[in-house]
Backbone as numpy.savetxt, mean C-alpha at the origin, in Angstrom:
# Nx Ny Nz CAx CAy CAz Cx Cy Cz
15.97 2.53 2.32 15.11 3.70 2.32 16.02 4.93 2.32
15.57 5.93 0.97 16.57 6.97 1.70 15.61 8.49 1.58
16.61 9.09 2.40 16.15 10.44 2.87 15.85 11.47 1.34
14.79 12.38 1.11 15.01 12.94 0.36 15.28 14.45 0.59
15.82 14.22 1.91 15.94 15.91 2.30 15.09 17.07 2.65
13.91 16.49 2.84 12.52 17.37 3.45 12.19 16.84 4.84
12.22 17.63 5.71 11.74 18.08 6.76 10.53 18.46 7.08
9.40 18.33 7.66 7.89 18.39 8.22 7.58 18.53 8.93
6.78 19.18 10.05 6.59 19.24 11.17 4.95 18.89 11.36
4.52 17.97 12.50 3.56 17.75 12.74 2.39 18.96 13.33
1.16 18.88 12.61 0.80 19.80 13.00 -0.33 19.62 14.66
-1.03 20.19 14.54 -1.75 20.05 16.49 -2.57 19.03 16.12
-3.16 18.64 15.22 -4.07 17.34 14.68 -3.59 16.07 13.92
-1.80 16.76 14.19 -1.29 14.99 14.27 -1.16 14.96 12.59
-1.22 15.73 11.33 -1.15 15.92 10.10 0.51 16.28 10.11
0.86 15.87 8.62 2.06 16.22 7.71 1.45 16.61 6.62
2.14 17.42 5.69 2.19 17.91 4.52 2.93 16.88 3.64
2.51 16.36 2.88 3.19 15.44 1.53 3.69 16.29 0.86
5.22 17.28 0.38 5.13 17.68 -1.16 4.66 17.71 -2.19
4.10 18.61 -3.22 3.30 18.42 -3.98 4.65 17.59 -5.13
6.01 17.62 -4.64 6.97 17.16 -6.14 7.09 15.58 -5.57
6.57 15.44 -4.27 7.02 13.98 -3.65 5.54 13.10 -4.19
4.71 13.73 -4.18 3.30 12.87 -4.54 3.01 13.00 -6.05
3.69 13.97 -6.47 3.59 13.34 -8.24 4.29 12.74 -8.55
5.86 12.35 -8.37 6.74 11.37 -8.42 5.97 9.84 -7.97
5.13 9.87 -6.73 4.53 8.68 -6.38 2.82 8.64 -6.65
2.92 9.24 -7.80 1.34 9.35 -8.26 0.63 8.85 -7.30
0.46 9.86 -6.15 -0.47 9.69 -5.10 -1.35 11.53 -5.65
-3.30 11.15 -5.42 -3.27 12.37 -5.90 -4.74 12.79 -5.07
-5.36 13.35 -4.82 -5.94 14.12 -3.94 -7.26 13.14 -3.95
-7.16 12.38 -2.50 -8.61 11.16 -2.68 -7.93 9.93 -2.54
-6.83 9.69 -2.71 -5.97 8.28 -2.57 -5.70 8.31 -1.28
-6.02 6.81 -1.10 -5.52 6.02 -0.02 -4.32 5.87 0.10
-3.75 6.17 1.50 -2.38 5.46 1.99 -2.61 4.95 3.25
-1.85 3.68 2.94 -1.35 2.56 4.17 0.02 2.74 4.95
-0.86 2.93 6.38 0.51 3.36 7.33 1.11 2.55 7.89
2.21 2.38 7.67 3.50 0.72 8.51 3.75 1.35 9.79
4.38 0.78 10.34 5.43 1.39 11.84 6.67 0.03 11.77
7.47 0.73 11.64 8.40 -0.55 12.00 8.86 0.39 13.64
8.86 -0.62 14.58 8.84 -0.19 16.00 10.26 -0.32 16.37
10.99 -1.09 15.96 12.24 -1.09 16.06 13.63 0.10 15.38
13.12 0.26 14.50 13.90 1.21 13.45 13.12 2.74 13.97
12.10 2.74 14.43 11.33 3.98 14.88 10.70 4.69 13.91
10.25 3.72 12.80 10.29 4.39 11.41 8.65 4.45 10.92
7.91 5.36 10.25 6.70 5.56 9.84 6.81 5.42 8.74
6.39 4.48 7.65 5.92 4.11 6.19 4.87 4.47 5.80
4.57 5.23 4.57 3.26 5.54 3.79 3.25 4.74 2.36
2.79 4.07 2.43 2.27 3.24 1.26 0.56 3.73 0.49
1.24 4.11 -1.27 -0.09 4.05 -1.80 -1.36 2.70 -1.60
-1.90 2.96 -1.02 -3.21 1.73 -0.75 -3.49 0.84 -2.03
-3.17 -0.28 -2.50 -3.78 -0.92 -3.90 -4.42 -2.49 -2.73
-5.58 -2.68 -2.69 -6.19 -3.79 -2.19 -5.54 -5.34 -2.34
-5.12 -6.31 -1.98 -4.58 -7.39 -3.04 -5.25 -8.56 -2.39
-4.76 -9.76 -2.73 -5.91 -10.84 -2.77 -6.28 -10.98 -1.75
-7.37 -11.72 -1.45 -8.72 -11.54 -0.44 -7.32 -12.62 0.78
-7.33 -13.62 0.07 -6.62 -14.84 0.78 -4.89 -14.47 1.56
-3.84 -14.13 0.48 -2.54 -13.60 1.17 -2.20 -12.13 1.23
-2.79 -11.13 0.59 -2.67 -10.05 0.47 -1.42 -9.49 -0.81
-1.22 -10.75 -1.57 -0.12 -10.23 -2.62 -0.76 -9.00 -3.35
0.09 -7.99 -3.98 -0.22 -7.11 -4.94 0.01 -7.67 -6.68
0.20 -8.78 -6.35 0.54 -8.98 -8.25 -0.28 -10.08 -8.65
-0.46 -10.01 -10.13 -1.03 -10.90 -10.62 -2.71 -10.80 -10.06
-3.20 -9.78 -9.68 -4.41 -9.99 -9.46 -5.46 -9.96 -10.59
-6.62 -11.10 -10.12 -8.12 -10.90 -10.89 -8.96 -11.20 -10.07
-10.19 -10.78 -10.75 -11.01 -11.36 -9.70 -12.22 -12.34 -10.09
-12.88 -13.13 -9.06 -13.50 -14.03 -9.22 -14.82 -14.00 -8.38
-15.88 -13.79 -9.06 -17.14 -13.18 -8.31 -16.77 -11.96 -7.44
-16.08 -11.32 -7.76 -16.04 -9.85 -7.30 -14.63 -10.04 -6.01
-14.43 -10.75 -5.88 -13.12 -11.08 -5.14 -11.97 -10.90 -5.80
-11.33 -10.78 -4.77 -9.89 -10.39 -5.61 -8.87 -11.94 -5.43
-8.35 -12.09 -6.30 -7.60 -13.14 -6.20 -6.29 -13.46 -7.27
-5.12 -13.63 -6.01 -3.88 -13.56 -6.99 -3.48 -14.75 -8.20
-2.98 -15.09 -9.00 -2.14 -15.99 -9.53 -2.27 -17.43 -8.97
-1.31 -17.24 -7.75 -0.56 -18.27 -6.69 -1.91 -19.06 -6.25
-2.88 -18.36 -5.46 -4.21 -18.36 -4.34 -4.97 -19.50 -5.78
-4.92 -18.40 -6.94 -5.97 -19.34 -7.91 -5.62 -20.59 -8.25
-4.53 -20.84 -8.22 -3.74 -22.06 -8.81 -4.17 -23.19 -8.09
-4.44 -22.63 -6.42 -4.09 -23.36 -5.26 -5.63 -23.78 -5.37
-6.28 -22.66 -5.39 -7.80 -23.08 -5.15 -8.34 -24.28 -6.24
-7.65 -24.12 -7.60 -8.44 -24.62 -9.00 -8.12 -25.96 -8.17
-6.63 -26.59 -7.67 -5.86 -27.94 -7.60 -6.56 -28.58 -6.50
-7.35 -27.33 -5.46 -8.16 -28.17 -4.27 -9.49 -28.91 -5.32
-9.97 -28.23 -6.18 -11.48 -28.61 -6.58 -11.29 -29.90 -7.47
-9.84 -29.86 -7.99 -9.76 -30.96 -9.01 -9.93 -32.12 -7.94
């Protein structure tokens, strides 16, 4: 992870300011979800753009869906080989 040299200060309701040059670089855009990490050890706060992923492991790739579920690659493979 590295630093990009911006500094923020929290405001009285617990808010940061995103850069407007840091959120077009990470096509995050006014209405998008982000997912907040904590790694507790490192003392560190992660913002992740929000993309939903499969219902079953939570991968982000290879998704489709199946009756409105989301479901990866791996999960489908697994499910088709239980029914056979």
């Amino acid at each position: 992870m590295n630093s990009i040299g911006i500094v923020r200060k929290v405001d009285e309701l617990g808010r940061i300011v995103i850069p407007k040059e840091t959120r077009s670089q990470l096509n995050v855009n006014e209405g998008d979800s982000l997912e907040i990490f904590i790694d507790e050890v490192e003392s560190h706060i992660v913002l992740r753009k929000y993309a939903p992923g499969c219902t079953f492991c939570n991968s982000l790739s290879d998704i489709t869906y199946f009756k409105g579920v989301r479901v990866c690659k791996h999960c489908k493979e697994e499910l088709q080989d239980t029914v056979k």
